[in-house]
C-alpha positions as YAML, in Angstrom:
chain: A
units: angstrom
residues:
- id: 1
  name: UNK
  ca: [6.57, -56.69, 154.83]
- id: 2
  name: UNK
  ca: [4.10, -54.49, 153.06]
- id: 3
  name: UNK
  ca: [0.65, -56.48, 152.36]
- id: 4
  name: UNK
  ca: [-1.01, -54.47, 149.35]
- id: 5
  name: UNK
  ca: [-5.28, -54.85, 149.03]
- id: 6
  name: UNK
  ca: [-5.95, -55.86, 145.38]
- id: 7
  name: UNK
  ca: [-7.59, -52.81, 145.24]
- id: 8
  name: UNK
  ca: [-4.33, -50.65, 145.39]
- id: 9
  name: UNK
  ca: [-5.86, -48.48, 147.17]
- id: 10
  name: UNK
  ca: [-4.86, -49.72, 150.84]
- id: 11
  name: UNK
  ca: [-1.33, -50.89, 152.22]
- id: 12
  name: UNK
  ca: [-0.94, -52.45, 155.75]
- id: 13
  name: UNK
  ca: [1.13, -50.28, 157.71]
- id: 14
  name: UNK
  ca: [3.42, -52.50, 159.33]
- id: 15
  name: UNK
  ca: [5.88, -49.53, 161.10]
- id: 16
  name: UNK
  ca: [5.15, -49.63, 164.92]
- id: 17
  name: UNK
  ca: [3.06, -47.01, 165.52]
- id: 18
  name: UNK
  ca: [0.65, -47.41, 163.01]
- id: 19
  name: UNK
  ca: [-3.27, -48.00, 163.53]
- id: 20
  name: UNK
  ca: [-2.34, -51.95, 162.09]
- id: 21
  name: UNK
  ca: [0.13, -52.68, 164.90]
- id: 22
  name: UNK
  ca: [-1.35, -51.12, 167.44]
- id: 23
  name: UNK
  ca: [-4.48, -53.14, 166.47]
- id: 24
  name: UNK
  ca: [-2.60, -56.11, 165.95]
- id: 25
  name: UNK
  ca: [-0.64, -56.21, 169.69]
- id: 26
  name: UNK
  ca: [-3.74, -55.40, 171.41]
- id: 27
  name: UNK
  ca: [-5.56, -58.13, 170.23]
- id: 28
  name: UNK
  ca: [-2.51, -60.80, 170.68]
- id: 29
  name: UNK
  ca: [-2.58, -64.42, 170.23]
- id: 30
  name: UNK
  ca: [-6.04, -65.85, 169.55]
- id: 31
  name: UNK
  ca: [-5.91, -69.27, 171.25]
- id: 32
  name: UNK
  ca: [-8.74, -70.54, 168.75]
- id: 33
  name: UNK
  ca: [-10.71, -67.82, 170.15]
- id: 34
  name: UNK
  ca: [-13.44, -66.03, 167.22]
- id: 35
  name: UNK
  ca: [-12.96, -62.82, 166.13]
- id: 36
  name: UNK
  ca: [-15.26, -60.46, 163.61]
- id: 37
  name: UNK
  ca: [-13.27, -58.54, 160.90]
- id: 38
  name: UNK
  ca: [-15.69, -56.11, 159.78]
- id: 39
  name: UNK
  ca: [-15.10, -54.26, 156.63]
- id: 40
  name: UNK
  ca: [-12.56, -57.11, 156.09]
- id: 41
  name: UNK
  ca: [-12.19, -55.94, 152.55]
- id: 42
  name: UNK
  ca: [-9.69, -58.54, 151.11]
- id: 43
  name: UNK
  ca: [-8.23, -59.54, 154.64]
- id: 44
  name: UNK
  ca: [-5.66, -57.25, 155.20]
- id: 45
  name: UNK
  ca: [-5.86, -57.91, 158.46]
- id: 46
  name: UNK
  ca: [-8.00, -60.97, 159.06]
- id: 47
  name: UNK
  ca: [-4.69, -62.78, 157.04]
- id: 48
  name: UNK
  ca: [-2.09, -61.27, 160.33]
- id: 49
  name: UNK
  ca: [-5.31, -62.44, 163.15]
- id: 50
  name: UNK
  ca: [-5.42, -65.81, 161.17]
- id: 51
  name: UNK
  ca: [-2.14, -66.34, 161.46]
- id: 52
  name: UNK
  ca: [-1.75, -65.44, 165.38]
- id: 53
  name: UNK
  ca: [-4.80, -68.00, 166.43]
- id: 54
  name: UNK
  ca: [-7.88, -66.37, 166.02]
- id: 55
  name: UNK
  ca: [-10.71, -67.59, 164.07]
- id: 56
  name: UNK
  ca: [-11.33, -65.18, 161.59]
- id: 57
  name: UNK
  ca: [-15.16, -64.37, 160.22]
- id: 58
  name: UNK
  ca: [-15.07, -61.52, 157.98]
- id: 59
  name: UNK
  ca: [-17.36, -59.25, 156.44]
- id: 60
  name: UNK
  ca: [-17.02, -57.74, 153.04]
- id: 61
  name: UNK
  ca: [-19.51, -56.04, 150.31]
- id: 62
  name: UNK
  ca: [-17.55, -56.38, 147.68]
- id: 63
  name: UNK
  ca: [-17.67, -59.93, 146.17]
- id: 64
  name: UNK
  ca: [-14.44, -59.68, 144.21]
- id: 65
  name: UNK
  ca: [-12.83, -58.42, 147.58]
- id: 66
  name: UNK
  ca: [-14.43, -61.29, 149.71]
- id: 67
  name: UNK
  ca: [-13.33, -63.77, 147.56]
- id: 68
  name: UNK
  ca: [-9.75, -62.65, 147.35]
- id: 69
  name: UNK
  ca: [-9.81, -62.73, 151.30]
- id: 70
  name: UNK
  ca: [-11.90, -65.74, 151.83]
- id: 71
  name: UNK
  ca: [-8.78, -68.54, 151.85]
- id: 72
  name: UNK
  ca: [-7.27, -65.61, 154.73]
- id: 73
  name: UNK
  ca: [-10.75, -66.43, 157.06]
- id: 74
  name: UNK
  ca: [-12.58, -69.34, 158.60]
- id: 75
  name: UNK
  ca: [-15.70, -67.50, 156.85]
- id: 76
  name: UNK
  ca: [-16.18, -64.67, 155.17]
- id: 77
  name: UNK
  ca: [-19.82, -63.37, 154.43]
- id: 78
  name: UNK
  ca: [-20.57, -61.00, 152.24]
- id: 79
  name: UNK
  ca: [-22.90, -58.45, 153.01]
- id: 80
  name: UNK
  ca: [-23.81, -54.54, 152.67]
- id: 81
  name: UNK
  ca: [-23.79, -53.45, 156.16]
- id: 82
  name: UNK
  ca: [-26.15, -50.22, 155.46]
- id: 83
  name: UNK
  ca: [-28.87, -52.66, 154.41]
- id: 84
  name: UNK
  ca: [-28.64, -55.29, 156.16]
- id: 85
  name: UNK
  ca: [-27.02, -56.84, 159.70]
- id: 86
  name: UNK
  ca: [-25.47, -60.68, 159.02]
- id: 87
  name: UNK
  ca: [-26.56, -63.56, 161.44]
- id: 88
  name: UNK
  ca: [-24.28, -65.51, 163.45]
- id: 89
  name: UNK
  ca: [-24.81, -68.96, 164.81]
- id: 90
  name: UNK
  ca: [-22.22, -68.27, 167.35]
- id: 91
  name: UNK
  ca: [-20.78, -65.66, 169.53]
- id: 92
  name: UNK
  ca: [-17.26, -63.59, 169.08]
- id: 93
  name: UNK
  ca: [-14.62, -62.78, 171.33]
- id: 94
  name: UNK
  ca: [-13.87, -59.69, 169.46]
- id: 95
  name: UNK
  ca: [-14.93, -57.90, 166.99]
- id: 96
  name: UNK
  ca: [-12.67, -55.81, 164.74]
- id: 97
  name: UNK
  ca: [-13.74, -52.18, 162.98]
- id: 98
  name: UNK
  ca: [-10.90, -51.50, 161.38]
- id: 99
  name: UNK
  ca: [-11.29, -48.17, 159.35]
- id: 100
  name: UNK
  ca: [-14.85, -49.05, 158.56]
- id: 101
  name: UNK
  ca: [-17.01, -46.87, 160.70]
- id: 102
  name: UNK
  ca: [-16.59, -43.57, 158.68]
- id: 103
  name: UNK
  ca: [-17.77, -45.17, 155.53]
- id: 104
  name: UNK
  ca: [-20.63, -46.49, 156.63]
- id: 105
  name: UNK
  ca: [-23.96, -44.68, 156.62]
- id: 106
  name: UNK
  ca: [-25.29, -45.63, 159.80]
- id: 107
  name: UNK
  ca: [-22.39, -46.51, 162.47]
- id: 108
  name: UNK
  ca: [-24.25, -47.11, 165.60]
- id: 109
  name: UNK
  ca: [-26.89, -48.82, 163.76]
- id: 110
  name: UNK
  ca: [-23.97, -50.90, 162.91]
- id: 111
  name: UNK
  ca: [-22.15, -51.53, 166.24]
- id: 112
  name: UNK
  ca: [-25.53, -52.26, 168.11]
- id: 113
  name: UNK
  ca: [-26.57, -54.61, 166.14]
- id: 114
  name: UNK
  ca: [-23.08, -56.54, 165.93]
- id: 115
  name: UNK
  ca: [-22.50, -56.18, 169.60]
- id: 116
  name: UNK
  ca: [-25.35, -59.10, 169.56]
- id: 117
  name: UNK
  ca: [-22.69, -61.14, 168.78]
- id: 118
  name: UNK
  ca: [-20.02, -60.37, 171.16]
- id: 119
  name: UNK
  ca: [-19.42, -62.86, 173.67]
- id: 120
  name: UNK
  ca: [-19.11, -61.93, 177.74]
- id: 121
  name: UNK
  ca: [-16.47, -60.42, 178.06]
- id: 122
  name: UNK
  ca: [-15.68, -59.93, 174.68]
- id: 123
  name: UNK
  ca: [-13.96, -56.51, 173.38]
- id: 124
  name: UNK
  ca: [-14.45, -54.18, 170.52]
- id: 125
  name: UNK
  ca: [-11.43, -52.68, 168.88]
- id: 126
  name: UNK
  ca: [-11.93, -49.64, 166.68]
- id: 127
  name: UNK
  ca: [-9.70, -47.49, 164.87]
- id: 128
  name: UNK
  ca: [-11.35, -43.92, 162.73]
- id: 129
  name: UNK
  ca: [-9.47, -41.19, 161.48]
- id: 130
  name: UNK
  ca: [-9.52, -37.96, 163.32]
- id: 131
  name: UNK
  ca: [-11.46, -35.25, 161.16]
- id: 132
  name: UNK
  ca: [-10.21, -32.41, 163.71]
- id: 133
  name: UNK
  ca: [-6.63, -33.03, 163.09]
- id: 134
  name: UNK
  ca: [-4.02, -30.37, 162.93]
- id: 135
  name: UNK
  ca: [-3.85, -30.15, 158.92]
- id: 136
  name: UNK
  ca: [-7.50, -30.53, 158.40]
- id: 137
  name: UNK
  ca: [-8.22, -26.76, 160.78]
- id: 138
  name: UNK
  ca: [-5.80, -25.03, 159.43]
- id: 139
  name: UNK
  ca: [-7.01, -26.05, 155.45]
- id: 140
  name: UNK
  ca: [-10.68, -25.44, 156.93]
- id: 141
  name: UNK
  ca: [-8.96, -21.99, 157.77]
- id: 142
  name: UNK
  ca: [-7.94, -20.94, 154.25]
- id: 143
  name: UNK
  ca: [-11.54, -22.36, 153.19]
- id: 144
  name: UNK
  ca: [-10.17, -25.78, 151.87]
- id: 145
  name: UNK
  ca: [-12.07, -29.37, 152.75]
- id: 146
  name: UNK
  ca: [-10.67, -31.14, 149.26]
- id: 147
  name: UNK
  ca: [-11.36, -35.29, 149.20]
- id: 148
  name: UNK
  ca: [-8.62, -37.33, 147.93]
- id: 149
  name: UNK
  ca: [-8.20, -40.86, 147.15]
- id: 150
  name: UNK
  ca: [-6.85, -41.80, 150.48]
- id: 151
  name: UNK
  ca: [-6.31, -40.33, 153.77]
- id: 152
  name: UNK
  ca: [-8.28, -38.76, 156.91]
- id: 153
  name: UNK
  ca: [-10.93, -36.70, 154.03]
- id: 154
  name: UNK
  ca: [-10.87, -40.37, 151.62]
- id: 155
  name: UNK
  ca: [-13.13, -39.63, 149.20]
- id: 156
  name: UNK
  ca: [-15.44, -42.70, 150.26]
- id: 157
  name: UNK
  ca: [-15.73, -41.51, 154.01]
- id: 158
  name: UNK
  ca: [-19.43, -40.52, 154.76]
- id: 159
  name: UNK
  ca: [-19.17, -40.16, 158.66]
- id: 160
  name: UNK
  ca: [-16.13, -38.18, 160.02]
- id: 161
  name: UNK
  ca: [-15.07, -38.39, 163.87]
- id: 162
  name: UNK
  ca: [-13.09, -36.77, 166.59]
- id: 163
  name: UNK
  ca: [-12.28, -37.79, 169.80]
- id: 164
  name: UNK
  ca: [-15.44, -36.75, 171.51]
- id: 165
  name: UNK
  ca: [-17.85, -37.93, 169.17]
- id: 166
  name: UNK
  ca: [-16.84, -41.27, 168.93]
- id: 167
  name: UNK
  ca: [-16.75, -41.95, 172.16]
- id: 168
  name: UNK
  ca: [-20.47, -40.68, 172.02]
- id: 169
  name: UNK
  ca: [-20.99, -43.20, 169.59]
- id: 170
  name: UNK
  ca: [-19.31, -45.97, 171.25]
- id: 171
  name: UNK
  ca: [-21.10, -44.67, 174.62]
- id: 172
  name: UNK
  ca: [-24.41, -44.83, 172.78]
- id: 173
  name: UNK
  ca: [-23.76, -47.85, 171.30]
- id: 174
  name: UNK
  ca: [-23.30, -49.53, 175.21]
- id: 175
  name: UNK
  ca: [-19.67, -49.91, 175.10]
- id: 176
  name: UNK
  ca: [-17.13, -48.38, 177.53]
- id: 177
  name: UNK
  ca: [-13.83, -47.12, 176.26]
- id: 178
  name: UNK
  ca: [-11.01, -49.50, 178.36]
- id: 179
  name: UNK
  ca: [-8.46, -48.52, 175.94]
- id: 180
  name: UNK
  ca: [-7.39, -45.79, 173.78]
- id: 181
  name: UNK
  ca: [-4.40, -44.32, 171.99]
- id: 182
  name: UNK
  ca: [-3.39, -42.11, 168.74]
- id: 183
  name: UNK
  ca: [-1.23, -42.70, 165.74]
- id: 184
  name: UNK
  ca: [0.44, -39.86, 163.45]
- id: 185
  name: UNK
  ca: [0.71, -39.06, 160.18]
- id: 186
  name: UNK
  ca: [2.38, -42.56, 158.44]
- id: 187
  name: UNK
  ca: [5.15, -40.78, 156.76]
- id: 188
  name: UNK
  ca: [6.25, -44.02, 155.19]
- id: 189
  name: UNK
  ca: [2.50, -44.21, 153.16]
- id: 190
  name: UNK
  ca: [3.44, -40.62, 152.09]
- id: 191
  name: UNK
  ca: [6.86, -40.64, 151.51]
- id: 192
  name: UNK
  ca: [9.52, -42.01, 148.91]
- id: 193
  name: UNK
  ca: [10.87, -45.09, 149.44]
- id: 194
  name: UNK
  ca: [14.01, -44.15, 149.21]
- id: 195
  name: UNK
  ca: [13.50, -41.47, 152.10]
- id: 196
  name: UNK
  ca: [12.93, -44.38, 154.52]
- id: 197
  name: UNK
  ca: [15.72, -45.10, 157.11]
- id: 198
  name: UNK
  ca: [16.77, -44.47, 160.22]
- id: 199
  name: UNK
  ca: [16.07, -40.68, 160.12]
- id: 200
  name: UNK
  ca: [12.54, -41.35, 158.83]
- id: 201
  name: UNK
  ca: [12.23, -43.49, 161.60]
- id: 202
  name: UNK
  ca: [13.23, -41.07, 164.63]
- id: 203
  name: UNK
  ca: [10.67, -37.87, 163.04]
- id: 204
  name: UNK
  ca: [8.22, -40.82, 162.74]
- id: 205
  name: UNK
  ca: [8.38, -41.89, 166.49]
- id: 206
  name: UNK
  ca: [8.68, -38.09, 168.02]
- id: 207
  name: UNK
  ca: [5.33, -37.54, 165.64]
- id: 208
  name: UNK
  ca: [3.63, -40.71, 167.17]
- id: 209
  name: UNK
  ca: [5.14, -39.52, 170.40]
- id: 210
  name: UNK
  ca: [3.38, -35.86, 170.05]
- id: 211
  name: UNK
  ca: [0.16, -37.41, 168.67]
- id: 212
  name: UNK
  ca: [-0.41, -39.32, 171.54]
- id: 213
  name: UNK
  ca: [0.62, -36.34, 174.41]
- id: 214
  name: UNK
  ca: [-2.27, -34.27, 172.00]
- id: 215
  name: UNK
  ca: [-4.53, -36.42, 170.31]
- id: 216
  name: UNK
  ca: [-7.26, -33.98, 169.56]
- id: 217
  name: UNK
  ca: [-5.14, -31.78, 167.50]
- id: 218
  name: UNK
  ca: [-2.37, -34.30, 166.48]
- id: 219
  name: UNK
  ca: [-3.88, -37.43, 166.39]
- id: 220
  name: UNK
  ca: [-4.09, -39.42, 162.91]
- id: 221
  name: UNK
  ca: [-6.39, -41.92, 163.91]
- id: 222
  name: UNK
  ca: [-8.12, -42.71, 166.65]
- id: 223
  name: UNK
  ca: [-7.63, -46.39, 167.96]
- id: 224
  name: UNK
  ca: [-9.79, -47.51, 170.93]
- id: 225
  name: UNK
  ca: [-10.76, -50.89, 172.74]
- id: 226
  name: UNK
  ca: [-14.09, -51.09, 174.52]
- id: 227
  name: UNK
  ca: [-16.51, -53.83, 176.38]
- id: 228
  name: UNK
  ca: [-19.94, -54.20, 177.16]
- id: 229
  name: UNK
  ca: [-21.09, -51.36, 180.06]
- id: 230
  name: UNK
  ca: [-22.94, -48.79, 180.93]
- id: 231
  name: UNK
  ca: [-22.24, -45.08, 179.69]
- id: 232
  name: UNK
  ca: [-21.46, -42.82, 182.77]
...
């Protein structure tokens, strides 16, 4: 099943190596546990951790986006995260960045101040794109850094990460990396629909396979789980 944000602008990516899934299994069943969904837009993927046990809060910016999600959540505030930091009357067992960081102006500002929140124990699960991938060199090469509507260079990113500085940030931020893969390219986002099938599928898993043998050069996105520690 493809969920589609009102927006059009985002699908969930529900093939099995995609930053969604791998999000998605990690986190598991929720148990009535609380979980943060920052950047929740119009819960694309508070409405899949809602529906496995956790209790979803989300945050959102946009109002027409929060509103469209808020029947997905427990609660969903609405708030502009590079002004000002939400309070919480309780304490989460995770808290979800889910393609967020890289438009924000101020990430660490960000995950400090959330990290508040996070309960003992708790984890952080955070997927980016990966700015230093393979196709983004070799354009740099031929003097080409274009922004498109979607994609690792999305016309709305303001940060851009590869694998070493965002585990600075997450370092400086107090968290420890316990976690970590890389996802590939997700032909089926940039492919016809008519191309999908079994053939798809095999290129798809020997690309996830070589993104995650070479994540610094392959790597799509970045996805990463970390808890409270200290930075060695």
């Amino acid at each position: 099943m493809e969920v589609v944000s009102i927006t059009g602008r985002y699908t969930l990516k529900p093939d099995p190596h995609s930053s969604h899934s791998v999000m998605l299994a990690w986190l598991g069943e929720g148990h009535g546990r609380r979980l943060l969904d920052v950047g929740a837009a119009d819960a694309l993927l508070s409405r899949h951790l809602t529906e496995a046990g956790w209790r979803v809060t989300g945050i959102e910016s946009d109002p027409a986006l929060a509103e469209a999600g808020r029947a997905y959540c427990e609660r969903m505030v609405v708030s502009d995260l590079d002004r000002d930091l939400p309070d919480f009357d309780t304490s989460f067992d995770a808290i979800v960045y889910g393609d967020v960081l890289e438009h924000l102006v101020d990430p660490l500002r960000t995950v400090r101040g959330l990290n508040r929140w996070l309960s003992p124990g708790g984890r952080v699960v955070v997927s980016v794109p990966n700015v230093a991938h393979l196709l983004i060199r070799l354009s740099l090469l031929v003097g080409r850094f274009d922004y498109f509507d979607r994609g690792i260079l999305d016309r709305t990113h303001l940060r851009f990460f590869t694998d070493r500085s965002l585990r600075r940030l997450l370092g400086a931020a107090g968290l420890v990396i316990v976690r970590r893969t890389a996802t590939a390219v997700p032909l089926y986002q940039v492919t016809p629909v008519a191309w999908h099938g079994r053939v798809l599928a095999a290129v798809h898993a020997v690309s996830a396979a070589f993104s995650r043998m070479f994540p610094r050069l392959l790597a799509y996105q970045f996805v990463v789980a970390a808890e409270r520690g200290t930075w060695p």
